[in-house]
C-alpha positions as a Markdown table, in Angstrom:
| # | Residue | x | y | z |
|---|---|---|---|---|
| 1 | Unk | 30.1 | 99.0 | -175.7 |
| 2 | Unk | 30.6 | 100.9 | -178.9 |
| 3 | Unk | 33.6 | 103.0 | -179.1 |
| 4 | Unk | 33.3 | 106.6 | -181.3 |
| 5 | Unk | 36.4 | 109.0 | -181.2 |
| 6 | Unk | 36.6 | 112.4 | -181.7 |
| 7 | Unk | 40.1 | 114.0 | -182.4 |
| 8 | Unk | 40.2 | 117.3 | -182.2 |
| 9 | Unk | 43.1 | 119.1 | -183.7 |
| 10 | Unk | 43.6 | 116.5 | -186.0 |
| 11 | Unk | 46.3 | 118.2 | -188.4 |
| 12 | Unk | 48.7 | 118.9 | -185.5 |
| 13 | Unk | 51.8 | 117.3 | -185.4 |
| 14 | Unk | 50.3 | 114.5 | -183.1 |
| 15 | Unk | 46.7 | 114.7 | -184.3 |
| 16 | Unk | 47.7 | 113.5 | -187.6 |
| 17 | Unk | 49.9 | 110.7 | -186.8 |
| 18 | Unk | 47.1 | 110.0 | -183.8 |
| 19 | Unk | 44.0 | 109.9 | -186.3 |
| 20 | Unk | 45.9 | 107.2 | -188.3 |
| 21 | Unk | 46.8 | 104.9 | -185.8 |
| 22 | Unk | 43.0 | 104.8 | -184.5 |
| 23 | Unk | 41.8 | 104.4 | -187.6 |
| 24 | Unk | 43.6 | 101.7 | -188.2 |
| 25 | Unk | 42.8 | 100.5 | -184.9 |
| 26 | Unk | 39.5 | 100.9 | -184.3 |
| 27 | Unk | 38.1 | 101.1 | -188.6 |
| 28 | Unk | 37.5 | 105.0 | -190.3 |
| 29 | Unk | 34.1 | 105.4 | -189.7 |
| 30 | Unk | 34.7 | 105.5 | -185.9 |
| 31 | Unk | 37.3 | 108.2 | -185.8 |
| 32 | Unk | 35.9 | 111.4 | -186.5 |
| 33 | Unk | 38.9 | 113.8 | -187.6 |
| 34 | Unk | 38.4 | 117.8 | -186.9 |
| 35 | Unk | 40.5 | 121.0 | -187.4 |
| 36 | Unk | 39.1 | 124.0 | -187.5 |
| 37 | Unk | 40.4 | 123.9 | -191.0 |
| 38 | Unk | 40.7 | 121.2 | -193.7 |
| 39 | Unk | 43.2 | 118.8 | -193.4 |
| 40 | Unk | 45.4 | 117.0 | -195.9 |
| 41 | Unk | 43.7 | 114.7 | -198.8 |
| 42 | Unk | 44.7 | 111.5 | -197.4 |
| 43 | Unk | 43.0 | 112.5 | -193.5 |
| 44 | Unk | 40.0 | 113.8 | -195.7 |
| 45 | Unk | 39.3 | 110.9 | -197.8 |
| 46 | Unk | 40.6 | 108.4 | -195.1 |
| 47 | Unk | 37.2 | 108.8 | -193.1 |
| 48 | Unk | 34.8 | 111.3 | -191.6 |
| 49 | Unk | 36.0 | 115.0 | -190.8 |
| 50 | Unk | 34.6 | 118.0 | -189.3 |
| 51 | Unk | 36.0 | 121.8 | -189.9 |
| 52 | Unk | 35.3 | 122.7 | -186.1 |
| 53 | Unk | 36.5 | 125.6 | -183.8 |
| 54 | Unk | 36.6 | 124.1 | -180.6 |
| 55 | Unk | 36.0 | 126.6 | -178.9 |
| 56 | Unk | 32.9 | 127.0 | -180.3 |
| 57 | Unk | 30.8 | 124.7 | -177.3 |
| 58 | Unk | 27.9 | 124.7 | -179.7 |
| 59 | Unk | 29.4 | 123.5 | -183.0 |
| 60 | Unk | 31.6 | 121.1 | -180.5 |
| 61 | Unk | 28.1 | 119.2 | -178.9 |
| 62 | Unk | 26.8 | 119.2 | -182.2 |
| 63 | Unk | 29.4 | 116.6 | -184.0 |
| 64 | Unk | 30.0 | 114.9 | -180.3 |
| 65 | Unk | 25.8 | 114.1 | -180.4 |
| 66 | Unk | 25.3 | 113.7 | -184.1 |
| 67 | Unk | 28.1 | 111.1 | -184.3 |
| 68 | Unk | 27.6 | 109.4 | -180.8 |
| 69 | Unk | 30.9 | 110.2 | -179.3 |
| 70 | Unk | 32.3 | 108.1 | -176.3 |
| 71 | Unk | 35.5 | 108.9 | -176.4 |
| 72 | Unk | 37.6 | 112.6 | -176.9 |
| 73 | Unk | 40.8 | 112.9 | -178.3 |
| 74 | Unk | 41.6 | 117.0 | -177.3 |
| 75 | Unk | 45.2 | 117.9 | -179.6 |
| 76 | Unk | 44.2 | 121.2 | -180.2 |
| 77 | Unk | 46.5 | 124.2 | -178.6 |
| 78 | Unk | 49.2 | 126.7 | -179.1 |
| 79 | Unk | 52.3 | 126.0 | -178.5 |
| 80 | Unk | 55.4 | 126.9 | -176.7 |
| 81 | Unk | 56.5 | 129.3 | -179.0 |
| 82 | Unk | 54.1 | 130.7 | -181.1 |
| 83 | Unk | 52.3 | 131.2 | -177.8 |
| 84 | Unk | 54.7 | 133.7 | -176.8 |
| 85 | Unk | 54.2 | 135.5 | -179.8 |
| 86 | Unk | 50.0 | 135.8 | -179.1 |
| 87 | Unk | 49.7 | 135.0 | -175.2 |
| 88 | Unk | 45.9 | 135.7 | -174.9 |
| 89 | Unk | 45.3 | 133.8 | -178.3 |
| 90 | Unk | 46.8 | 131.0 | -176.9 |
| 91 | Unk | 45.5 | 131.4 | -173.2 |
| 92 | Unk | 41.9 | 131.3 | -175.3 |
| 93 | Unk | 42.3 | 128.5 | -177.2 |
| 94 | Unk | 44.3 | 126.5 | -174.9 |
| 95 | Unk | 41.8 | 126.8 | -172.0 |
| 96 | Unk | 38.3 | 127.6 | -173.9 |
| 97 | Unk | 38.6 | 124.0 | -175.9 |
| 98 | Unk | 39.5 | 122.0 | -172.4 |
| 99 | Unk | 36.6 | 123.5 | -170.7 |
| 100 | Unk | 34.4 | 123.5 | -173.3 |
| 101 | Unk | 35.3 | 119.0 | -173.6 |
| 102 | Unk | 35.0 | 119.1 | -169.2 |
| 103 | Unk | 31.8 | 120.0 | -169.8 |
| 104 | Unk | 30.3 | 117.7 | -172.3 |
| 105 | Unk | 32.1 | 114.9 | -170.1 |
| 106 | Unk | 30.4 | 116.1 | -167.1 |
| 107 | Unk | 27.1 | 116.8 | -168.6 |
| 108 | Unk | 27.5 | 113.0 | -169.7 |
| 109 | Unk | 27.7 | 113.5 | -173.4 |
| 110 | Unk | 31.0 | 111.6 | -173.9 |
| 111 | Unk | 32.6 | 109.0 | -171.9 |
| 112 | Unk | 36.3 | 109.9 | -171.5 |
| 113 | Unk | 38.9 | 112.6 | -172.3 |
| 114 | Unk | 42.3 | 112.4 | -173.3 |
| 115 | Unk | 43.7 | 115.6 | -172.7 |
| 116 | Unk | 47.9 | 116.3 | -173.2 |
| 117 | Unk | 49.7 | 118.4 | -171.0 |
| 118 | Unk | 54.0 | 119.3 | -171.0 |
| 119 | Unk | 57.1 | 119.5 | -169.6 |
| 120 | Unk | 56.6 | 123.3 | -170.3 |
| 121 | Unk | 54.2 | 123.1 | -166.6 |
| 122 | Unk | 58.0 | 123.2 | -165.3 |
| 123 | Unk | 59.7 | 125.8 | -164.8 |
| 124 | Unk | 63.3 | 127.1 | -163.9 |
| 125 | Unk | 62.6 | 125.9 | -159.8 |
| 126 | Unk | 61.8 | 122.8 | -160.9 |
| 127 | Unk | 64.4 | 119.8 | -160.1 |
| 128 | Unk | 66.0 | 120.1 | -163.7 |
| 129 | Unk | 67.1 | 115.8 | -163.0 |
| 130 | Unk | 65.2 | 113.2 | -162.8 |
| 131 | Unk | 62.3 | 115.5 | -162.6 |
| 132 | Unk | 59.4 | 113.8 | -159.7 |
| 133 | Unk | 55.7 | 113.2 | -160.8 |
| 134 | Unk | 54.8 | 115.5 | -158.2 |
| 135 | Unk | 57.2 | 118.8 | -157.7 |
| 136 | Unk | 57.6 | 122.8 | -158.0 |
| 137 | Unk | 55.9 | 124.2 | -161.2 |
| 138 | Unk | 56.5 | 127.8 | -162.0 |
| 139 | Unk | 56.1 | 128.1 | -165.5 |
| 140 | Unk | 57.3 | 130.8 | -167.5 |
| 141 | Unk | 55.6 | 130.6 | -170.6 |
| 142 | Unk | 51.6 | 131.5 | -171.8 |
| 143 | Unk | 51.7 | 127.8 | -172.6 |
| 144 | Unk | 53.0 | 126.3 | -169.8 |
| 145 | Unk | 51.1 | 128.5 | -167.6 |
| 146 | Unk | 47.8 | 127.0 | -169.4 |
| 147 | Unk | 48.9 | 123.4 | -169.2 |
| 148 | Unk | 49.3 | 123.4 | -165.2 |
| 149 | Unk | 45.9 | 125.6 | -165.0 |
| 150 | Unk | 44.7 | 122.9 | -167.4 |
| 151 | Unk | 46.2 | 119.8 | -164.7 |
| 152 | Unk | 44.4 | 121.4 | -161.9 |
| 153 | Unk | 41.0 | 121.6 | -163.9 |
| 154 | Unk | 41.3 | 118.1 | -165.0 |
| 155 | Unk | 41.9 | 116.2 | -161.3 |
| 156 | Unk | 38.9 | 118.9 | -160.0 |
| 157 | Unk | 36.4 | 117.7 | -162.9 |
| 158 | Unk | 37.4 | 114.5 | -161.9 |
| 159 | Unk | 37.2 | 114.4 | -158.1 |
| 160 | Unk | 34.0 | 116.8 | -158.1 |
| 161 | Unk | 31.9 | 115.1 | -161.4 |
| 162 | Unk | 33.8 | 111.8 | -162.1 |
| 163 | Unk | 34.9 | 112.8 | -165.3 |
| 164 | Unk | 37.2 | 109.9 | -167.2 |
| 165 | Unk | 40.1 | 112.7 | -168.2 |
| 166 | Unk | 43.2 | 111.0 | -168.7 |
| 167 | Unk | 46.5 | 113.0 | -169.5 |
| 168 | Unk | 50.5 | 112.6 | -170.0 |
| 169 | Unk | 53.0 | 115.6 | -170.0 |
| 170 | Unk | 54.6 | 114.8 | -173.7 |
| 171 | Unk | 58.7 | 115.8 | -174.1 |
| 172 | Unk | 59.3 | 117.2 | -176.9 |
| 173 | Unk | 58.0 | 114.9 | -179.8 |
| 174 | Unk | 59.9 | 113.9 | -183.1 |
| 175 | Unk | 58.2 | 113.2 | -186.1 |
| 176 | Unk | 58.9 | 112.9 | -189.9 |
| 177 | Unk | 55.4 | 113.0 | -191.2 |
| 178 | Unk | 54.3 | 116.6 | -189.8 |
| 179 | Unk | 56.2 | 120.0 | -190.2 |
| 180 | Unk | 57.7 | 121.6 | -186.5 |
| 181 | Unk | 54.6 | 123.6 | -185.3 |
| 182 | Unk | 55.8 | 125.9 | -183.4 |
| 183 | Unk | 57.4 | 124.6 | -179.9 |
| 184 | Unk | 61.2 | 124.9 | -178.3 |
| 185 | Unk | 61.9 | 121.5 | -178.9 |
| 186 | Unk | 61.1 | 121.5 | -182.7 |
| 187 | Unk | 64.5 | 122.0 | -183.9 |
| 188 | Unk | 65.1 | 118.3 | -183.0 |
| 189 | Unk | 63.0 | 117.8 | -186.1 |
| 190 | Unk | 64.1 | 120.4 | -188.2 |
| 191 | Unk | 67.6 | 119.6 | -187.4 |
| 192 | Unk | 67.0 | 116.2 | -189.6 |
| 193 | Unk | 65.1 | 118.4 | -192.6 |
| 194 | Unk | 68.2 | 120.6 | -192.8 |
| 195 | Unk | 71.1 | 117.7 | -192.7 |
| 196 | Unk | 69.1 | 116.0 | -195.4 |
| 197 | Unk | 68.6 | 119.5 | -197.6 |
| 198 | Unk | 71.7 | 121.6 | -196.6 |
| 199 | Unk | 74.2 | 119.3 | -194.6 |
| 200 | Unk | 74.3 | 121.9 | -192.3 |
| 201 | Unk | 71.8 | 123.6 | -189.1 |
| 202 | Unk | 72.0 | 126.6 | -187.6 |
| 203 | Unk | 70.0 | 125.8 | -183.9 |
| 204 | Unk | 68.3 | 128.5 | -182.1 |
| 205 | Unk | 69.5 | 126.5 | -178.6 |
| 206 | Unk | 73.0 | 126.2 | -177.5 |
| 207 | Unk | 75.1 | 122.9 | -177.7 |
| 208 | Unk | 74.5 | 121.5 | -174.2 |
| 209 | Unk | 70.7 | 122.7 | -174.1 |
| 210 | Unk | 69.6 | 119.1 | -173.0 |
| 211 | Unk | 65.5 | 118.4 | -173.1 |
| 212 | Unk | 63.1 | 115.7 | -172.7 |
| 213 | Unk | 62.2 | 114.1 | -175.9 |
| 214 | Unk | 60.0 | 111.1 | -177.6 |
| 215 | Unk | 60.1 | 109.4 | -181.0 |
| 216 | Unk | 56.2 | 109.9 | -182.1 |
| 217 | Unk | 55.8 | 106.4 | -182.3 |
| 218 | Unk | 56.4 | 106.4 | -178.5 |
| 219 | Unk | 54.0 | 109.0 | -177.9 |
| 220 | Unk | 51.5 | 107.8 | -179.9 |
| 221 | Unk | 51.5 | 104.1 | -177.7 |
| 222 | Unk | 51.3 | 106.3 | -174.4 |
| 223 | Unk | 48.6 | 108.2 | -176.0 |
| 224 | Unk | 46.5 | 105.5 | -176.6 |
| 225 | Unk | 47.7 | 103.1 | -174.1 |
| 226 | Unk | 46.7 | 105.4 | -171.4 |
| 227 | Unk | 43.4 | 105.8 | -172.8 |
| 228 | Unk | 42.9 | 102.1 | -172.9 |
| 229 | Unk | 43.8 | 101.0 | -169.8 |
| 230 | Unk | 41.4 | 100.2 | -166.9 |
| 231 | Unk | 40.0 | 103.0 | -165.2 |
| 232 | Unk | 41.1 | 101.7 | -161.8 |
| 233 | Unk | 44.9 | 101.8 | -162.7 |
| 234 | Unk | 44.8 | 105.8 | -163.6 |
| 235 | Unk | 45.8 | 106.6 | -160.2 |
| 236 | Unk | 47.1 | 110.4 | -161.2 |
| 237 | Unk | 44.4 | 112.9 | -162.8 |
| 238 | Unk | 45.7 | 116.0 | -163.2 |
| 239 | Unk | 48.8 | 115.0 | -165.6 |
| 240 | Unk | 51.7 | 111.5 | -165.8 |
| 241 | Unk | 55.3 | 112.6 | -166.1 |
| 242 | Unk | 55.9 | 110.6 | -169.4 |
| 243 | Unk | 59.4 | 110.1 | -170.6 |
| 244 | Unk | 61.5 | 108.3 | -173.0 |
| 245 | Unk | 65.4 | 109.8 | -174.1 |
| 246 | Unk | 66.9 | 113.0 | -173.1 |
| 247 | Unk | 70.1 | 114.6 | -175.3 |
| 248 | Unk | 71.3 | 117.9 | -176.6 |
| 249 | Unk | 71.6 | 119.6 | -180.3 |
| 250 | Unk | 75.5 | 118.4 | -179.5 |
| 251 | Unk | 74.6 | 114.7 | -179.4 |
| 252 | Unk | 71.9 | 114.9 | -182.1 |
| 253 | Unk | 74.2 | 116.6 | -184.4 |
| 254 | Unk | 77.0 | 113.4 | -183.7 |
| 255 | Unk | 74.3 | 110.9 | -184.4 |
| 256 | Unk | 73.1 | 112.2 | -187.6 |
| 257 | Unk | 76.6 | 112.5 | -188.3 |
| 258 | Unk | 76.9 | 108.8 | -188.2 |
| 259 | Unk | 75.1 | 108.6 | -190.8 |
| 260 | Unk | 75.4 | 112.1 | -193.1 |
| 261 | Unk | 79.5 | 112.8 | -191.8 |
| 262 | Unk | 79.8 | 115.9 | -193.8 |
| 263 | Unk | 76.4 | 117.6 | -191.6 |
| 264 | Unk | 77.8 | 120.6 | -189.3 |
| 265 | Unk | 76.0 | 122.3 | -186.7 |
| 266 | Unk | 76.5 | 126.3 | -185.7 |
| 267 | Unk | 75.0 | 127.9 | -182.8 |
| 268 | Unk | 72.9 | 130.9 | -183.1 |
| 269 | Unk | 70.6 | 130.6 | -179.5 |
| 270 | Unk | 67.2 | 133.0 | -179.6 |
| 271 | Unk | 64.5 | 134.0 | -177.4 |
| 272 | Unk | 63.9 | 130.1 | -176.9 |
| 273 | Unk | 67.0 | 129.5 | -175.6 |
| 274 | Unk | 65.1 | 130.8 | -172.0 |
| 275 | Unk | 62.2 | 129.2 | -172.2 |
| 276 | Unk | 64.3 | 125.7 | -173.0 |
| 277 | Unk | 66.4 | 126.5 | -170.0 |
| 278 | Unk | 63.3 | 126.8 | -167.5 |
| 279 | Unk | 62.4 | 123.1 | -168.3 |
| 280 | Unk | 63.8 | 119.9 | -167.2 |
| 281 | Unk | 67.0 | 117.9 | -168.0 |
| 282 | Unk | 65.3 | 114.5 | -167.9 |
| 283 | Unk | 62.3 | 112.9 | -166.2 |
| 284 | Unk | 61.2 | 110.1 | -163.5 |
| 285 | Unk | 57.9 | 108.5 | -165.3 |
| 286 | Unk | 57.7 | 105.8 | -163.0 |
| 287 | Unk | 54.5 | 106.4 | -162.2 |
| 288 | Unk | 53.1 | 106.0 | -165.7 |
| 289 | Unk | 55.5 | 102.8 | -165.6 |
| 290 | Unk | 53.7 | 101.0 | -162.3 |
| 291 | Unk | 50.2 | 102.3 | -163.1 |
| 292 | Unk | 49.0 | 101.1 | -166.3 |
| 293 | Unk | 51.9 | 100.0 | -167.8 |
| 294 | Unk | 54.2 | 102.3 | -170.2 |
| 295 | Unk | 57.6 | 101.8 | -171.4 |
| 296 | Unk | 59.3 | 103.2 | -174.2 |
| 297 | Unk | 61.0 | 101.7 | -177.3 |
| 298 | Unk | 63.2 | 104.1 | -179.2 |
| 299 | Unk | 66.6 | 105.6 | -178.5 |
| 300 | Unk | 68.2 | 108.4 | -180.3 |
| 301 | Unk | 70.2 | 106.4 | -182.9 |
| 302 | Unk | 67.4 | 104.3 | -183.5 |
| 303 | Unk | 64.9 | 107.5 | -183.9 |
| 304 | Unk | 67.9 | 109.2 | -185.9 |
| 305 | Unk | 68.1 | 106.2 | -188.3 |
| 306 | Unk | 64.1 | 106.3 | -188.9 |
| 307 | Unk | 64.0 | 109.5 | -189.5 |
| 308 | Unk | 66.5 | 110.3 | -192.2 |
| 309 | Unk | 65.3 | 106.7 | -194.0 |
| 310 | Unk | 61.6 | 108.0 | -194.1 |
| 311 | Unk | 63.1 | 111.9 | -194.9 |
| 312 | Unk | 64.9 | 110.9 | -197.5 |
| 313 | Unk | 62.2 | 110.2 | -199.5 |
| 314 | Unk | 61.3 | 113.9 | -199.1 |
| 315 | Unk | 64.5 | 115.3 | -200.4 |
């Protein structure tokens, strides 16, 4: 059968990286690229793109018909941060765009969803170890509160219409492609900008704030290897635990200084210092691991070493 993806919130941190990898995949013209603005040049000219507000059910069924979606990529949302800044904005956009893609899926207009939720659907109750698939989630945040709403819409569409949605709970991600956007664990990529300009960071968290987190490349192969695995071994529908390295700004800071040993790191810990510290220490994935198959590849030397190489460039 012919495969067709739709990404939307291709110009996000993931959506960018996420748009290339498929098109490299699966050939341009199948990926159709959206934001509800422009993107770069290179996404632009690459292949097909849509300026599209997806919460706008309308516009939405329009590119999904005219350009014979199966399959939907959904990276649009507001994140951690920014969230807290404008919680109904991103209460609206976070949950508007998921129902808005449920439905299409259910009214049989695409095949299958992809749909990411987060760690932040933990919250300070939550076992901060080894953190089970299945657990206590009182989330503090406007976005975590919309990702666990979102998990419980997902595994209802799925057990009441046999919607296809398929999701993962991302760590924080690292990548040196796309700017931090916004979340509490961004400062593990903007710690690497800094070392690189200044030789020095001043981090919002405090020294031992340890977090879930994920080289892109990592999260990119779950992204797609979730999506492509047999519909039989997606045992879990509301959201996988997915994990790959955990650490703090402490041991960031001493592997970048392997490499840059003049960098220094000062503490400075804001208003995301709480919201870090209601989410987990590190997390049990085994469940992705059985069911369909995921491992991860990167530790944090080997992610610190790829991302000032490819940075460096930059500076």
């Amino acid at each position: 059968m012919k495969k067709r993806i739709l990404i939307i919130g291709a110009c996000g941190q993931i959506g960018t990286e996420l748009t290339h990898f498929l098109r490299e995949k699966y050939g341009a013209h199948k990926v159709i690229a959206s934001d509800i603005r422009e993107g770069e040049e290179e996404m632009m000219n690459d292949g097909p793109f849509e300026v599209l507000d997806a919460m706008n059910y309308d516009a939405l069924q329009d590119v999904v018909i005219n350009y014979e979606i199966t399959d939907v990529y959904l990276m649009a949302a507001m994140l951690s941060a920014t969230g807290e800044k404008f919680p109904m904005k991103a209460w609206n956009l976070n949950m508007n765009s998921l129902f808005n893609v449920l439905n299409l899926a259910k009214e049989g207009k695409v095949n299958k969803v992809f749909w990411p939720s987060s760690i932040a659907v933990f919250g300070a109750t939550t076992p901060k170890q080894d953190t089970p698939q299945r657990t206590v989630m009182e989330p503090s945040t406007v976005y975590g509160i919309s990702k666990q709403t979102g998990e419980r819409w997902c595994e209802y569409y799925n057990n009441k219409y046999g919607v296809d949605v398929r999701s993962i709970r991302y760590p924080g991600i690292i990548s040196y492609k796309t700017l931090p956007g916004g979340g509490t664990t961004d400062y593990a990529v903007d710690i690497y900008h800094k070392a690189l300009k200044h030789k020095n960071y001043i981090c919002f968290l405090n020294a031992e704030t340890t977090l879930p987190m994920m080289y892109m490349e990592d999260a990119i192969r779950a992204t797609v290897g979730i999506m492509e695995a047999d519909e039989k071994d997606i045992k879990i529908r509301s959201s996988y635990n997915l994990a790959a390295i955990s650490f703090n700004p402490e041991e960031i800071s001493k592997s970048i200084q392997k490499h840059i040993p003049e960098f220094e790191i000062s503490y400075e810990p804001d208003f995301r210092q709480e919201i870090a510290d209601s989410w987990p220490q590190s997390i049990d994935d085994s469940q992705a691991r059985d069911d369909w198959g995921w491992q991860h590849q990167y530790s944090l030397d080997e992610m610190t070493e790829k991302m000032l190489t490819n940075l460096k460039e930059k500076y």
